[in-house]
Steps between C-alpha positions, in 0.01 A plus 500: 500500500126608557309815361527708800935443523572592169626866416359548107576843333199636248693744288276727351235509791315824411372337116209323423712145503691571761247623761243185440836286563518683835155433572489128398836462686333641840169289430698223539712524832801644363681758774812629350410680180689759423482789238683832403344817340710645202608776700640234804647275253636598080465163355649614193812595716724190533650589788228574729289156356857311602556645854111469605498104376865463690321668796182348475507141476177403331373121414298592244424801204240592315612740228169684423683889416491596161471790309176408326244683290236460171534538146534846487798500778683224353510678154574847628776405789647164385901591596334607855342100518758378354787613741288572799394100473843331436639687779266444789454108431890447384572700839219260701584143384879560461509635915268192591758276360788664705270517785382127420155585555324141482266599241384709275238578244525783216169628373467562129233558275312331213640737245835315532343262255499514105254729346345248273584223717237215452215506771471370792880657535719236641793587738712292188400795247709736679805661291349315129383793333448888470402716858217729430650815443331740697620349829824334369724689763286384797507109389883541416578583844212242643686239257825572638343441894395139375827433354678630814339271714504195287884530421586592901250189574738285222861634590431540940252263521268761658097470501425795300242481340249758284088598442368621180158588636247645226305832520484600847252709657353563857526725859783788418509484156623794313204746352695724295414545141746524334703278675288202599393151363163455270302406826547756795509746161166398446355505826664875585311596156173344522464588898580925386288486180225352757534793711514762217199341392698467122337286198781391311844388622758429274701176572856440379539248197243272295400341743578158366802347703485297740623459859524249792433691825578400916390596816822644656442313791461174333838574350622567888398157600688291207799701580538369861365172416828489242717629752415197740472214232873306531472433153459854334733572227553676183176714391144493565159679293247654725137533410182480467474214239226729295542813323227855383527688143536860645199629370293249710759603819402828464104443451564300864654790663238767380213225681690474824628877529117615374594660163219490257621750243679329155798392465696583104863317406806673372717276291706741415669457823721181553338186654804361559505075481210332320451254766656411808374203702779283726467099556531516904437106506911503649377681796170321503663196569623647812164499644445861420184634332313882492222555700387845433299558141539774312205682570555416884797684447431802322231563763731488795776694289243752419428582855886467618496794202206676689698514850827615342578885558790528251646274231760284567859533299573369217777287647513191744802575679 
């Protein structure tokens, strides 16, 4: 079956994942994507995810919706990702087995891993030590995806199969706050002290971890070339292969976005895992590799920022 024949369902459409899976599926020939707002389709209703698979017929799905969010939204709301989480991906990969949808792949995050976990994280250090605890409810559920579609894959002999891409950022990324990840956060704050012409901003933490970051985009293109390599099983890192100490992130987002004032740390506010920075040479070997570098990308994010008229939710549904 080509490209062009095969009917794929991108759940979660209107996120950040979702929507540069749309766009990489279209830039390559495929004719029959299809997608539901939350309002058309309750994905954490098990009925209505059941009857639209039964109805719908799909080859392929890409399970992209999540309720998903930054430090300060996983610590504040964890029953709401919790719950939220287990029941729109139990609801999505249980109704593509009764459907028997071809294929599948479940996207998680890197937070699923231990939070001392020995670096470059290895898809084997999964489940060998302590989560970190301001975001424990999220990885639970993203945990319990993974082992959905590895024990369906081992009891129905489907190819279900997951991505644990790293820190994700890109075109319709959420802005908000208190509710976003460290860099849209930091672009939203350096681009409004720029315009209010402030000296000082304050930034969130010491300043000291760590983090791997990818071009959302790059993370749309592994996720289709998984979906059409035969062999794909079991669970695959995504990133970048290199990883920034926040404090230099955020000296790299005041140069593109034009702030010049000073930036001052807060460690009294959490900073969340020391160091997080995934061994993608399983999807490497796939032929796969990034192509857009970090600064690249923050300048094309900031101005995706600039043409936005209001911030996107906090939820990829």
């Amino acid at each position: 079956m080509t490209s062009s024949n095969k009917r794929v369902f991108v759940a979660g459409h209107r996120g950040m994942v979702g929507s540069a899976i749309v766009r990489e599926l279209h830039k390559q020939g495929y004719e029959h994507v299809v997608t539901r707002s939350r309002s058309q389709l309750d994905l954490t209703n098990q009925e209505q995810v059941r009857s639209f698979f039964a109805e719908q017929k799909f080859d392929e799905v890409y399970v992209a919706a999540a309720k998903v969010g930054g430090i300060h939204a996983n610590n504040t709301y964890p029953a709401d990702f919790l719950y939220q989480n287990l029941m729109i991906q139990s609801n999505l990969i249980h109704s593509a087995y009764l459907a028997e949808v071809d294929r599948l792949l479940f996207l998680g995050s890197s937070c699923v891993y231990p939070k001392m976990a020995p670096q470059p994280i290895r898809e084997e250090a999964l489940l060998t030590g302590p989560l970190e605890p301001t975001n424990e409810a999220y990885a639970v559920a993203k945990i319990a995806g993974i082992k959905m579609c590895e024990s369906y894959a081992k009891q129905h002999g489907v190819k279900f199969f997951s991505a644990m891409p790293t820190n994700l950022y890109g075109q319709n990324d959420n802005y908000d706050l208190q509710n976003s990840h460290v860099l849209p956060a930091l672009i939203r704050r350096l681009h409004e002290a720029k315009i209010r012409h402030d000296r000082v901003v304050p930034i969130w933490g010491s300043g000291t971890p760590r983090r791997e970051f990818l071009y959302v985009d790059d993370l749309a293109r592994a996720c289709v070339k998984l979906m059409n390599h035969e062999s794909a099983d079991g669970l695959y890192n995504i990133g970048s292969g290199t990883d920034i100490a926040i404090s230099d992130l955020a000296m790299l987002v005041a140069e593109v976005v034009g702030f010049n004032g000073r930036l001052i740390y807060d460690p009294s506010k959490p900073d969340g895992t020391p160091r997080k920075l995934m061994d993608s040479h399983r999807m490497n070997g796939l032929g796969w590799r990034p192509e857009v570098e970090l600064r690249e990308g923050i300048a094309m994010t900031y101005q995706h920022f600039l043409s936005r008229s209001t911030s996107p939710e906090t939820e990829a549904a």
